[in-house]
C-alpha positions in Angstrom: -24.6 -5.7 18.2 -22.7 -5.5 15.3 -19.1 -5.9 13.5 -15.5 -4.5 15.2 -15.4 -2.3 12.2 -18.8 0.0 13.2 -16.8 0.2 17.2 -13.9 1.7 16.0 -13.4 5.4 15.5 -14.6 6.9 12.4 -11.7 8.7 11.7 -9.6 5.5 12.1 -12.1 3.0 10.4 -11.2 5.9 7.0 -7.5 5.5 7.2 -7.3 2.3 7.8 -9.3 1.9 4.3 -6.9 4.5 2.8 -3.6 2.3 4.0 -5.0 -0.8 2.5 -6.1 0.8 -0.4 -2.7 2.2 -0.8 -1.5 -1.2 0.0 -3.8 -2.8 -2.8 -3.2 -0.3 -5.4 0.3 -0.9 -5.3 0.5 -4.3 -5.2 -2.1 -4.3 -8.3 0.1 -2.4 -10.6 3.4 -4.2 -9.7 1.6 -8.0 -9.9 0.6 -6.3 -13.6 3.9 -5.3 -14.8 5.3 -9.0 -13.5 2.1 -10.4 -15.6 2.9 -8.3 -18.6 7.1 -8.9 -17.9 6.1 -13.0 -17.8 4.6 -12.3 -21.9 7.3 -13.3 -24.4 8.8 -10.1 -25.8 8.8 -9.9 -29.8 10.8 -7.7 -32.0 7.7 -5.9 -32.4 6.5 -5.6 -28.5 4.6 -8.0 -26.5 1.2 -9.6 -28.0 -1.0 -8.6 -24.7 -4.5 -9.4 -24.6 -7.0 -6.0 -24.5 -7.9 -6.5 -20.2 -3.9 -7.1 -19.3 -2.8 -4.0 -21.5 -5.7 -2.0 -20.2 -4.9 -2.8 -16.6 -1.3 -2.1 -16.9 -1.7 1.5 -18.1 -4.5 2.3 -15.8 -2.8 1.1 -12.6 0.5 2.3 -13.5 -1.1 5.7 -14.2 -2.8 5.5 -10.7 0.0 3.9 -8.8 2.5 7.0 -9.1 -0.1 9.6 -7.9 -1.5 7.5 -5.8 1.2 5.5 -4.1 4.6 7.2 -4.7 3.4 11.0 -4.1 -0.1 10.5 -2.4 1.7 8.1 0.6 3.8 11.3 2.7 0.0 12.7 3.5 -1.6 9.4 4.0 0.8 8.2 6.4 0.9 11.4 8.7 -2.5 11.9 8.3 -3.3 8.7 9.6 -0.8 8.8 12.1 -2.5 11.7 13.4 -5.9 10.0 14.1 -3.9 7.2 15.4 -2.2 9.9 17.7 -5.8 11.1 18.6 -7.5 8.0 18.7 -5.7 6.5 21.6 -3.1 8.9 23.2 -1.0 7.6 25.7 -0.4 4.5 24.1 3.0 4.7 23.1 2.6 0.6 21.8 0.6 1.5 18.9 2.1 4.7 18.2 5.6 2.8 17.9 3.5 -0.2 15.7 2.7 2.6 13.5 5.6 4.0 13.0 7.9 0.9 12.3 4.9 -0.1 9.6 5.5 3.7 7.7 9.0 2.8 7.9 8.8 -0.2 6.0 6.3 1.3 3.6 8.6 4.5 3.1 11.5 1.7 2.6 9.3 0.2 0.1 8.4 3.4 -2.0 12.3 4.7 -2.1 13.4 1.6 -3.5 10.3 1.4 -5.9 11.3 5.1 -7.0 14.7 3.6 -7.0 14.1 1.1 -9.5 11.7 2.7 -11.3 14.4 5.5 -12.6 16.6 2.7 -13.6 14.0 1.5 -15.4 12.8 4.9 -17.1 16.8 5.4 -17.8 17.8 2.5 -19.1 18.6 2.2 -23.2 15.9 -1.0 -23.3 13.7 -0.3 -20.4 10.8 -2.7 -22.1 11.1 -5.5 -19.7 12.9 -8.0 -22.0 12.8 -10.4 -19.1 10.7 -11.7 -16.2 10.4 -8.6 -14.0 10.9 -10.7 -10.8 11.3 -7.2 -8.8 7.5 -6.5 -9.5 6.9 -9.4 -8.1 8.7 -9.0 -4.8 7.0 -5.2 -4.5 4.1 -6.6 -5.1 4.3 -8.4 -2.2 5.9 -6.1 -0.1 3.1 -3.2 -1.0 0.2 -5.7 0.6 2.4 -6.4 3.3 2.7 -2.9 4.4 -0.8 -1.9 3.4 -2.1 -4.8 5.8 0.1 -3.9 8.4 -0.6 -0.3 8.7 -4.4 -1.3 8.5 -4.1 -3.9 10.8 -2.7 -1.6 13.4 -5.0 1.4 13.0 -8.1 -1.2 13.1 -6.2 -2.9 16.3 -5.5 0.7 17.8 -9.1 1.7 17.3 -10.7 -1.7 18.9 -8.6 -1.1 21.7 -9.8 2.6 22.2 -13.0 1.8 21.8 -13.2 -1.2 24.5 -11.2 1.3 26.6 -14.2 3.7 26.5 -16.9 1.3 26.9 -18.5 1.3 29.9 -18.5 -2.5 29.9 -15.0 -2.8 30.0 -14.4 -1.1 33.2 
């Protein structure tokens, strides 16, 4: 027949792709910056080699559009094909929006830190950026989750309207 993914919804099989994109970009920049934070820091800035400067400034470009203003329309978009995909199901309705909560958690305190960061007299990471670290983690987390219950959400609809379920 063929994989769960080409069952599911095709409006759901796009978010969930969105979400763990989100998820990915975000934990891509901050695994960079704790990379680029674990570098020894010179009086004359950090000696990084060409690839790890190059990723840094192109995912932390991307990671603010992307993650911190582009996640507000993500989420309720997605929420909304979640909404449509299975109505009636408050279980995955409720899933979803404990997952956005976590994620929202996760971008207020990024925000958060980052302003300290911008604000701060010697914001150039003089030591091992341990925060990155733990956002990292937490951005793949949430990404996963919130992919992991659309996919779930649109299995479930989709065995729900085949006729060899019932």
């Amino acid at each position: 027949m063929g994989s769960g993914l080409s069952r599911r919804p095709p409006a759901i099989r796009a978010w969930s792709v969105v979400v763990g994109g989100w998820g990915v970009l975000g934990s891509a920049a901050c695994a960079t910056t704790f990379a680029v934070s674990l570098v020894p820091a010179l009086p004359t800035g950090r000696d990084l080699p060409l690839w790890l400067w190059l990723a840094f400034w192109l995912l932390s470009l991307l990671m603010v559009p992307g993650c911190s203003l582009a996640a507000v329309p993500v989420f309720v978009f997605a929420g909304r094909a979640l909404r449509r995909t299975v109505p009636g199901r408050r279980r995955w309705i409720t899933a979803w929006v404990i997952a956005v909560s976590a994620a929202a958690g996760i971008e207020a305190l990024f925000v958060y830190r980052l302003a300290r960061l911008l604000t701060a007299p010697f914001g150039n990471l003089s030591e091992d950026s341990w925060h990155a670290l733990y956002f990292a983690i937490a951005y793949l987390t949430a990404g996963a989750a919130m992919a992991g219950i659309l996919a779930a959400a649109g299995r479930s609809a989709a065995a729900a309207r085949s006729p060899a379920t019932r």
